[in-house]
N, C-alpha and C positions, 0 to 999 in steps of 0.2 A: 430428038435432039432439040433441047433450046439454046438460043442463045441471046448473053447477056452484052449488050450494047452500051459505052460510056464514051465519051472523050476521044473517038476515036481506037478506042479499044474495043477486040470482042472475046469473048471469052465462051465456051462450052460445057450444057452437062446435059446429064442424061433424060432428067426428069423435069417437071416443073417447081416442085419442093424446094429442090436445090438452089435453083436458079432464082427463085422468089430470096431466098435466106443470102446466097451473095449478093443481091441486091440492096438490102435490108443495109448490109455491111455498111457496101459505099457511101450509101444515107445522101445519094445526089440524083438525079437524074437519069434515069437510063429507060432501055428499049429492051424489051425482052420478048422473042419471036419464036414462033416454030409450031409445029405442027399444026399448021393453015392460018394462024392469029398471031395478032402483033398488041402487044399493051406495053404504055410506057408512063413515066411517072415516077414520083421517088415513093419509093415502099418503105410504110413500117408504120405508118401513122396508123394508132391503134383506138386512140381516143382523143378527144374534142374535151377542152375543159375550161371554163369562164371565157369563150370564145375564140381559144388560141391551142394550137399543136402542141404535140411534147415539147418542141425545138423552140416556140413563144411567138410562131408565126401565127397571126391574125387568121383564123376561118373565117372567111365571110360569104362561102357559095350559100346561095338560096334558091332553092325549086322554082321559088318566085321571079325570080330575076332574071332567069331563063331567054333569050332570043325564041321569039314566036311565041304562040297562043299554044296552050297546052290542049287537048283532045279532045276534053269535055266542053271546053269552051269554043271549040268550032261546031262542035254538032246542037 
């Protein structure tokens, strides 16, 4: 059983599929839990295009930008 987290709402389904595709829906922010894991985030962003989302929000994570020193460069 997952379940989909919003605004104080929760909601249930049986699978993960599901529960990925209502999310998708809302197109906001939510928490989706269950079977030992929790991931949250607004789902559906598919592609990156002239550095902005479907929705025209700005991408600007960078591997680079990261907090701490990445692996190879501690060793």
């Amino acid at each position: 059983m997952f379940t989909v987290k919003n605004n104080n709402n929760n909601k249930n389904f049986v699978d993960l599929a599901s529960a990925m595709e209502y999310a998708k829906l809302l197109n906001e922010f939510v928490t989706i839990s269950g079977n030992g894991f929790e991931v949250c985030g607004i789902f559906g962003v598919d592609s990156i295009e002239d550095g902005k989302c479907p929705d025209g929000v700005a991408y600007d994570w960078n591997k680079a930008s990261r907090i701490g020193r990445v692996k190879k460069e501690r060793t």
